[in-house]
Every structure is written in structure tokens, then in C-alpha cells.
C-alpha positions as CSV (number, residue, x, y, z in Angstrom):
1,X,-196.0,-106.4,-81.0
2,X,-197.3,-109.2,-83.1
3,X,-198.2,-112.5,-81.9
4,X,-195.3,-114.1,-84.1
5,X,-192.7,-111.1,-82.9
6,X,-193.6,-112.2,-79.2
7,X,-193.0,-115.0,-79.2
8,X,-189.9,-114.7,-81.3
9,X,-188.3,-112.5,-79.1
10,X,-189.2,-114.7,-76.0
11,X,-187.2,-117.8,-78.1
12,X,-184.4,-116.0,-78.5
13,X,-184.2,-115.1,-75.2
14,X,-184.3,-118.8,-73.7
15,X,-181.0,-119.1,-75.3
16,X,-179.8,-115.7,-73.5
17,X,-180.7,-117.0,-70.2
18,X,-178.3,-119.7,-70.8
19,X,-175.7,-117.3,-71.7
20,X,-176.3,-115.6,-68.8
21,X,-176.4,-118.2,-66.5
22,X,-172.6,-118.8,-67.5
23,X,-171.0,-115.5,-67.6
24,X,-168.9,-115.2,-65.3
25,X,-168.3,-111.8,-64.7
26,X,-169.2,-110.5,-61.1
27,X,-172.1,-108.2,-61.3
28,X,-170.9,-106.7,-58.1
29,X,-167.8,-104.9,-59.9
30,X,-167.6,-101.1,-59.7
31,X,-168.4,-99.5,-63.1
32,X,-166.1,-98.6,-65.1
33,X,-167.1,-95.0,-66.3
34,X,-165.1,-93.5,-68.6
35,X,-164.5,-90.2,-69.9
36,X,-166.4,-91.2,-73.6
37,X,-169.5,-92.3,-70.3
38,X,-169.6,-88.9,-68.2
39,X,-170.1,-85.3,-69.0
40,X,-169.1,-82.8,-66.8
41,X,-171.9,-79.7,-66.3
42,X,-172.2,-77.4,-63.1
43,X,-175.9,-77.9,-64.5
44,X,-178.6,-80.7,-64.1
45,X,-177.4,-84.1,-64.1
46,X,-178.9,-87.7,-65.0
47,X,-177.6,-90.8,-63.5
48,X,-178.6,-93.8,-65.7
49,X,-177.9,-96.7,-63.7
50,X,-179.2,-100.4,-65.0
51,X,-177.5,-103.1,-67.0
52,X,-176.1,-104.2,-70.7
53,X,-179.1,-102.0,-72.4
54,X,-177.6,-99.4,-70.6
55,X,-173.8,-99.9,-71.1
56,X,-174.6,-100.1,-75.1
57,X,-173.4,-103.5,-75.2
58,X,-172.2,-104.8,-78.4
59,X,-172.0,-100.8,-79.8
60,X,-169.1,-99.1,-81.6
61,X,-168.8,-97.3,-78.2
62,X,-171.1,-96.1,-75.5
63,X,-171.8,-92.5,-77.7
64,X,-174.4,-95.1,-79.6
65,X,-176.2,-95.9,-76.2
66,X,-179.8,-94.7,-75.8
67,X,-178.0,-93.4,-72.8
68,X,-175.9,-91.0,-74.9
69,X,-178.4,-90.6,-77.5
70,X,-180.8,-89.2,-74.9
71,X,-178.7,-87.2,-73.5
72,X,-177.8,-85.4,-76.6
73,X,-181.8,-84.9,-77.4
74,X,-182.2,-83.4,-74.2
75,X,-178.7,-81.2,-74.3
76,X,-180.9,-78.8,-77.0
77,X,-183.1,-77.8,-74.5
78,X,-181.1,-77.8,-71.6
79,X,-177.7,-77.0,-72.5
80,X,-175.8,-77.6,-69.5
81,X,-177.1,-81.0,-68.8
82,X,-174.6,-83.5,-67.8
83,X,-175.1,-87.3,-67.3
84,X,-173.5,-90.7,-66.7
85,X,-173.8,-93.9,-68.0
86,X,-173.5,-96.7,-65.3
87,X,-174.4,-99.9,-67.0
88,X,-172.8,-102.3,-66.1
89,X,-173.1,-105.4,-68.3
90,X,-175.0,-108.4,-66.7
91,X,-175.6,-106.2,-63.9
92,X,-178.4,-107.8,-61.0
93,X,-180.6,-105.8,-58.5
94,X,-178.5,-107.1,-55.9
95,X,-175.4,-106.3,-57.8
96,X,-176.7,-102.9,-58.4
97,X,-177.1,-102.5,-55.0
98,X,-173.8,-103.4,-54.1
99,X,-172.7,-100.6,-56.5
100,X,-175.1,-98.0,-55.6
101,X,-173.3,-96.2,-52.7
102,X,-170.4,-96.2,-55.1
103,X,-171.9,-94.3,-58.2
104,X,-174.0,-91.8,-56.0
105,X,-170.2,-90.1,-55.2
106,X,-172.1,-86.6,-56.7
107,X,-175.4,-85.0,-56.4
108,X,-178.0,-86.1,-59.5
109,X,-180.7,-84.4,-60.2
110,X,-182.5,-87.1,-62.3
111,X,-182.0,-91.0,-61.8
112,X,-183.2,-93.2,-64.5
113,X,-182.8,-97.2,-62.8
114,X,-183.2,-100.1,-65.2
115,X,-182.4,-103.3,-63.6
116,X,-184.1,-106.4,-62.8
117,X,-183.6,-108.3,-66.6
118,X,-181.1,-110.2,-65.3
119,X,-182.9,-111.8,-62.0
120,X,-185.2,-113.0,-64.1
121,X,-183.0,-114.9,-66.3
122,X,-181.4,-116.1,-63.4
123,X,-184.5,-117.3,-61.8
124,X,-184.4,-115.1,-58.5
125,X,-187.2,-114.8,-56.2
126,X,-189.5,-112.1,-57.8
127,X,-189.4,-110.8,-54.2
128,X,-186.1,-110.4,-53.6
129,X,-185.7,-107.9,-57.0
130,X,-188.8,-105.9,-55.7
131,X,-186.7,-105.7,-52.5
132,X,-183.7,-104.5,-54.3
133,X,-185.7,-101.9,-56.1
134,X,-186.9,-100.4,-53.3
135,X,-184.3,-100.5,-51.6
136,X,-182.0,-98.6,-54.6
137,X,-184.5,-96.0,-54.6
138,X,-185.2,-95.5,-51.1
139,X,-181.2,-95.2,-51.1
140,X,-180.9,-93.0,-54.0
141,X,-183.4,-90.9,-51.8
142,X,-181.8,-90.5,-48.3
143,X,-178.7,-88.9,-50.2
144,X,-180.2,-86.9,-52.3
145,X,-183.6,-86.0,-50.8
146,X,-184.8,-84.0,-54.0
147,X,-183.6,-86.5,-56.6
148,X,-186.3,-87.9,-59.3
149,X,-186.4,-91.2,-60.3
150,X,-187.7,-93.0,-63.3
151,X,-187.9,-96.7,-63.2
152,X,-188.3,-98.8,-65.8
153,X,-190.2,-101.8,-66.2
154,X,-188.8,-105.7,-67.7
155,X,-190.8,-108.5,-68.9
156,X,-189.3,-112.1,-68.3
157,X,-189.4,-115.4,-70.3
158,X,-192.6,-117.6,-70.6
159,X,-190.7,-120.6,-69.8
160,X,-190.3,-119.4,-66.2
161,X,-193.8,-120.2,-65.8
162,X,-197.1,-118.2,-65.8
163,X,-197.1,-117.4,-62.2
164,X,-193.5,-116.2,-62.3
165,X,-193.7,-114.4,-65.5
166,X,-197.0,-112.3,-64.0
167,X,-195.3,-112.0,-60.2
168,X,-192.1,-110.5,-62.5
169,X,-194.2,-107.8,-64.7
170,X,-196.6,-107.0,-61.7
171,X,-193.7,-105.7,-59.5
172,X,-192.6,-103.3,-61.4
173,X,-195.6,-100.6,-61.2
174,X,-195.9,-101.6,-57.7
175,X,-192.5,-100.5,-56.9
176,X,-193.2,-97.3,-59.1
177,X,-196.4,-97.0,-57.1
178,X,-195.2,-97.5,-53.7
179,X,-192.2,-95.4,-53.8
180,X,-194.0,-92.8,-56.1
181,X,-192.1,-92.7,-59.0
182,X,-192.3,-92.0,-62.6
183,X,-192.5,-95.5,-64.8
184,X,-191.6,-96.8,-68.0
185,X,-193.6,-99.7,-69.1
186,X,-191.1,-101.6,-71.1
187,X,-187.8,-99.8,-72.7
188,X,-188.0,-102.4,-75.5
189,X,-191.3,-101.3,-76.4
190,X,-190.6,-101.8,-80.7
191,X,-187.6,-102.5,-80.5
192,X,-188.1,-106.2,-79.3
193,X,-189.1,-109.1,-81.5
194,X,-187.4,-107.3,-84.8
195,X,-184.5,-108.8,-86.0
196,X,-183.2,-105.5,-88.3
197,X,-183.1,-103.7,-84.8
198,X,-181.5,-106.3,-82.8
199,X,-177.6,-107.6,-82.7
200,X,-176.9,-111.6,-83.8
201,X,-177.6,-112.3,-79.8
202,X,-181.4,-111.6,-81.0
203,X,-181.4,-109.3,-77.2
204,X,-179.0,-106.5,-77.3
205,X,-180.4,-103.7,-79.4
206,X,-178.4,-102.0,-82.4
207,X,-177.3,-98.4,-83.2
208,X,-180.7,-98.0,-84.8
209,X,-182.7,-100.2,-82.1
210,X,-180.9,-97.3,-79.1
211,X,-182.3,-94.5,-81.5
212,X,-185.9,-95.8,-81.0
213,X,-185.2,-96.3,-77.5
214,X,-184.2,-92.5,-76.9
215,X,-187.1,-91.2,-78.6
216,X,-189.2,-93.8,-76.4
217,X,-187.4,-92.5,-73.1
218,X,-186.7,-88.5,-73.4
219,X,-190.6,-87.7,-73.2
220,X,-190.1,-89.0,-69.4
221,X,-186.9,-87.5,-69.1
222,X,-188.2,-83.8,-70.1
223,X,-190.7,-84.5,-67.5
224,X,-188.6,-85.0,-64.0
225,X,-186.2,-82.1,-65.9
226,X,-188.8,-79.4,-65.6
């Protein structure tokens, strides 16, 4: 990413932060996954579980999320592959938490987890998302003892601080590390920063932006599939 898109994309999302400082909408609401969200396969299954990038906010439907999108990639190879979409817009660690008992109601085989976006917007301890992480996975983990889980990693804004911002990027890999898991850097790797691939909100990604986000994420995927 260049210099300019950088910091153009961390502008843009100063005025998010305020946005989502005011929604309103609980983050600890069960998500509401609908038939168009879930496939139904006596095959492998992938749980992604995360926020508005996952829900395919702002999309003509979910079938445009990077969710879907991946899916279908990975369908040609394994055929009876299923998966669910739980995003849940505006979504928090601890709200994902609250939630997580919830969505694990069936056996996955593969459980991608993007959350933490919106703690750092909201200015929570750093600490408390690593906690949240951890605990999510180590969850995920006494139901399902074979699961495999990808997490993937979120930057936050530079006006948060320098100390923040580096306490926010550095837990990430640690939690991958710790809990031995397979990590994504950054979903929005090319995506971010380019206003043709981004809705007006300058955050959400479009149709096109979740295309470069599925090719960016199935390499992973056809890793913990094999």
C-alpha cells in the first residue's frame, strides 16, 4: 500500500469510529443466518464467524460476501463443502463471545474468526480483545476438539496512539502463536486505501473489493481443508 493510500484509508476510518461509536445495535444479538447464509452438506464445513466484512455489509445480498465467494472457489474442489456465514454487523470480541456457544449448535470442520475491528474503534483495552480471542478459540476447541482455525489479523487507527496502534497489531500473531493457529495478516490486504474497491463509507468493501478478498483467503482455506 502506498504512503498516500495509508493514510487515506486511516482518514476515512476516523470518521467510521464515530459511526461506530453511535450504532446502536447490540453486538450481543444472535445472528441471524439465513437460508441465502448456510449450505447444507453431510461434508466438510466452514464456520466464518467475525463482523460487517463478514456479513457483506452494504452488498446486494450475502451471495457477494468473500464469505460466499470463497466458498464457491473452494466447492470445485471439494464438492460437498458446506459453510455459514455468521457476521454479524458491528459485531465485538466480547459480543462474539457472547454468541459463540450459540453458532457452534453443529460440528465445523474449519473455523475462520475475524473479529477485533470493532474494539479498536471503540477504544477497548487491547488486552481484553486478546482475552476474547483466546478465549473464542480455546472454546471453539473444547467442542470440537479436531476443529481448525484461521484467525485473521486487524490493524487500528493512528489516532489511537502509537502505543495502542502497535499493542492492537502485535496481538494478533500472538494469539495465532499461542493457541497455534493458522493467521492471516490483514484481510484488507489491497483492498484498503482504494476508493474503486470500497463503498461511499470509504470501509466496507464492494462486490469487486470481496472478490480480491476471496482470492486473498482460499489459499489458507485449502490448507486447514486438506
Amino acid at each position: 500500500m502506498s504512503r498516500l493510500s495509508y493514510y487515506g484509508f486511516f482518514s476515512i476510518l476516523v470518521i467510521f469510529a464515530f459511526v461506530a461509536s453511535c450504532n446502536k445495535e447490540g453486538s450481543e444479538q444472535e445472528p441471524k443466518v439465513s437460508p441465502k447464509m448456510e449450505t447444507k452438506t453431510n461434508g466438510k464445513k466452514i464456520l466464518f464467524f467475525g463482523d460487517s466484512l463478514t456479513a457483506g455489509y452494504g452488498l446486494n445480498g450475502p451471495e457477494e460476501s468473500f464469505a460466499h465467494l470463497s466458498f464457491l472457489e473452494l466447492q470445485k474442489k471439494y464438492p460437498d463443502l458446506g459453510y455459514v456465514n455468521a457476521g454479524v454487523s458491528g459485531d465485538t470480541t466480547s459480543g462474539g463471545l457472547a454468541r459463540l456457544d450459540w453458532v457452534l449448535n453443529t460440528k465445523y470442520d474449519v473455523f475462520v474468526l475475524e473479529l477485533g475491528a470493532n474494539d479498536s474503534l471503540r477504544g477497548l483495552p487491547t488486552k481484553m480483545t486478546e482475552e476474547n480471542l483466546t478465549r473464542i478459540i480455546r472454546e471453539a476447541r473444547a467442542k470440537y476438539p479436531s476443529i481448525k482455525i484461521l484467525l485473521i489479523g486487524m490493524r487500528t487507527l493512528p489516532n489511537m496512539g502509537p502505543q495502542y496502534a502497535k499493542e492492537f497489531a502485535s496481538l494478533f500473531p500472538r494469539v495465532a502463536k499461542k493457541e497455534k493457529t493458522e493467521f492471516m495478516p490483514f484481510l484488507l490486504a489491497g483492498v484498503a486505501g482504494d476508493r474503486k474497491l470500497n463503498q461511499d463509507d470509504g470501509i466496507h468493501p464492494t462486490a469487486e473489493g470481496h472478490k480480491i478478498l476471496s482470492k486473498h483467503l482460499v489459499p489458507y482455506l485449502n490448507k486447514l481443508l486438506k
